[in-house]
C-alpha positions as a Markdown table, in Angstrom:
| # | Residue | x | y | z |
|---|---|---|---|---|
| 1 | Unk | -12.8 | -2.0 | -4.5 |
| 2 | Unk | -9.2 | -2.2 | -3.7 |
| 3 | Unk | -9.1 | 0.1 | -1.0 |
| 4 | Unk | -12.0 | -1.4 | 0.5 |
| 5 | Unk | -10.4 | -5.0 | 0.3 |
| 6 | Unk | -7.1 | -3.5 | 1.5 |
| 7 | Unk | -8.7 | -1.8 | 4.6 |
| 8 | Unk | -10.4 | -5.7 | 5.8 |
| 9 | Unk | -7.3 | -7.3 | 5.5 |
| 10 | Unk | -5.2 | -4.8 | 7.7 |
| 11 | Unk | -8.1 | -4.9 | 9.9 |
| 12 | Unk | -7.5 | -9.2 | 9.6 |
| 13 | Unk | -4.0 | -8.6 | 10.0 |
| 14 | Unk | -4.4 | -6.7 | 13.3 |
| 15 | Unk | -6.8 | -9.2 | 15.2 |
| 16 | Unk | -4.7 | -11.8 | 13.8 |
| 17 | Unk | -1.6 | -10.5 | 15.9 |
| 18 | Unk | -3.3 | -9.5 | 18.8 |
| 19 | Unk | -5.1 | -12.6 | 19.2 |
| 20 | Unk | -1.4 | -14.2 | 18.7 |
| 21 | Unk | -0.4 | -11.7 | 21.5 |
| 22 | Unk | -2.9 | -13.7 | 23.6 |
| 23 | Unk | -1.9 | -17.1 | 22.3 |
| 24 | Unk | 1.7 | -16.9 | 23.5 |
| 25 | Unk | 0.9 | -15.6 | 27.2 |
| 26 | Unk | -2.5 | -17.9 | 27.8 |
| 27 | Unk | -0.7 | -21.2 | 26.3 |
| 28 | Unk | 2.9 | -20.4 | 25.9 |
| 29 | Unk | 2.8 | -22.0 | 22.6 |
| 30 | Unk | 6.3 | -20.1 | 21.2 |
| 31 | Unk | 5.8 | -21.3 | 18.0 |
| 32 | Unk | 2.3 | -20.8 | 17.6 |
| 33 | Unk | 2.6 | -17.4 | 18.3 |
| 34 | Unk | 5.1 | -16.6 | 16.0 |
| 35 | Unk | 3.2 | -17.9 | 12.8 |
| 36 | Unk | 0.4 | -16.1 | 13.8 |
| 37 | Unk | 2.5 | -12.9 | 14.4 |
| 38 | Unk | 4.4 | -13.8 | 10.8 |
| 39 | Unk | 0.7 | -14.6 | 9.3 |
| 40 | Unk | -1.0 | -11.2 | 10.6 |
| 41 | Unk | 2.2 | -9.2 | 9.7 |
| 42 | Unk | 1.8 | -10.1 | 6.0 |
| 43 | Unk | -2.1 | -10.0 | 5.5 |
| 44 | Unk | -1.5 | -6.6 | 7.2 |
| 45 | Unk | 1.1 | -5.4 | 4.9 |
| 46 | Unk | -0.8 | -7.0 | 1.7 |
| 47 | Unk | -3.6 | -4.6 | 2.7 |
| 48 | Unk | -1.5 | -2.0 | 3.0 |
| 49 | Unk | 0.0 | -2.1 | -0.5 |
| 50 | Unk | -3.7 | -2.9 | -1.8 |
| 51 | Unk | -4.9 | 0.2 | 0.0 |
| 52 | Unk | -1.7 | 2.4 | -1.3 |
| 53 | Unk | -2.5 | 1.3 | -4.7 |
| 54 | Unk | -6.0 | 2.1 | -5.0 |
């Protein structure tokens, strides 16, 4: 269950960034970008340690 949960959030995590990616060149919304980046960085590495623990 863990490793299953883990796996979906990196997954979150990495759409989450690239869609941030997208964010600051489209809109050039600095700020935005950055707390998405921040955001995706930490539900990846949540998953991460989910997944490792399972």
């Amino acid at each position: 269950m863990r490793g299953s949960l883990g796996w979906i959030l990196q997954l979150v995590g990495l759409v989450v960034v690239g869609s941030a990616l997208l964010v600051g060149l489209l809109q050039d919304a600095l700020r935005t970008e950055v707390a998405m980046l921040a955001i995706g960085s930490g539900l990846f590495l949540l998953g991460r340690r989910l997944e490792k623990s399972a």
